[in-house]
C-alpha positions in Angstrom: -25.4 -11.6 -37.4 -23.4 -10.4 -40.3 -25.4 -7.8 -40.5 -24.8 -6.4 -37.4 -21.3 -6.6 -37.7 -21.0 -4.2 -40.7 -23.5 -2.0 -39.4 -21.6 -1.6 -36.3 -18.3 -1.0 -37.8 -19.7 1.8 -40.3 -20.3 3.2 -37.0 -17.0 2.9 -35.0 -16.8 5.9 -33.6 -20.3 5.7 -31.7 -19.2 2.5 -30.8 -16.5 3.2 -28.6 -17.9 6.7 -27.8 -20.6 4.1 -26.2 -17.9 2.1 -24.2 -15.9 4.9 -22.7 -19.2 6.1 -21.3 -19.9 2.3 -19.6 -16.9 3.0 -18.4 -16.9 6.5 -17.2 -20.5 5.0 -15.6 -18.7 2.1 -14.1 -16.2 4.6 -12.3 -18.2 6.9 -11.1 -20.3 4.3 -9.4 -17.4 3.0 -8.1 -17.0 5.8 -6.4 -20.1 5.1 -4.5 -19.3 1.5 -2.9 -19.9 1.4 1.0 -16.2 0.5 1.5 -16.8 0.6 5.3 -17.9 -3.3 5.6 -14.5 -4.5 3.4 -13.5 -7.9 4.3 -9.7 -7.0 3.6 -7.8 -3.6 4.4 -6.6 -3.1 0.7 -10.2 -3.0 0.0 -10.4 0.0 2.4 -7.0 1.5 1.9 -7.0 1.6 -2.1 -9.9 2.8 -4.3 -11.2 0.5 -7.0 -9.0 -2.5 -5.4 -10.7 -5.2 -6.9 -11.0 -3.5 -10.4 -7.2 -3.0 -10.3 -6.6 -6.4 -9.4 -8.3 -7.9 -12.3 -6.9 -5.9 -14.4 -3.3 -6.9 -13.2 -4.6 -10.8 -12.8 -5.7 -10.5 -16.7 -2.0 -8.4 -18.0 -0.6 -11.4 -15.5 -2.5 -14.5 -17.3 -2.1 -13.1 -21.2 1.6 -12.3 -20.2 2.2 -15.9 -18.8 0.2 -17.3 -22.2 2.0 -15.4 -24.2 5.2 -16.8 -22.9 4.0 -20.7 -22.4 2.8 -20.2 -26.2 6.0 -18.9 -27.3 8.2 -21.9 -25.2 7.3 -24.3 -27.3 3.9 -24.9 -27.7 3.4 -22.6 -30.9 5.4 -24.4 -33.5 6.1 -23.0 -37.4 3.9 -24.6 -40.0 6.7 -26.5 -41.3 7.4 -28.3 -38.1 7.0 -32.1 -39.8 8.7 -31.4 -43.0 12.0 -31.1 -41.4 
């Protein structure tokens, strides 16, 4: 596993070359979804709805995290010597 690791970072470049073209794939097929039997009107009315929304629901949840970590939860590492 190792292995793999270091030979894909030696090769960075081809690595993410390889995910912006999933993703330029996953748009453009996108573009093909038969919105016409959408259960919801956003789904009609706004283009990649559901992609969008995930993305927002994921910003939303590592947000919120980040916040509940910072609340009290993540403590320094000197928390029981004082």
């Amino acid at each position: 596993m190792s292995r793999l690791i270091e030979y894909l970072r030696d090769r960075l470049k081809i690595v993410i070359g390889c995910c912006y073209g999933v993703l330029g794939l996953i748009i453009f097929l996108a573009c093909y979804v038969d919105r016409h039997h959408a259960h919801t009107m956003a789904e009609q009315k706004i283009p990649f709805f559901w992609s969008l929304f995930g993305f927002i629901a994921a910003v939303v949840i590592i947000r919120v995290a980040g916040w509940f970590g910072k609340s009290g939860i993540q403590t320094s590492e000197d928390y029981y010597d004082r």
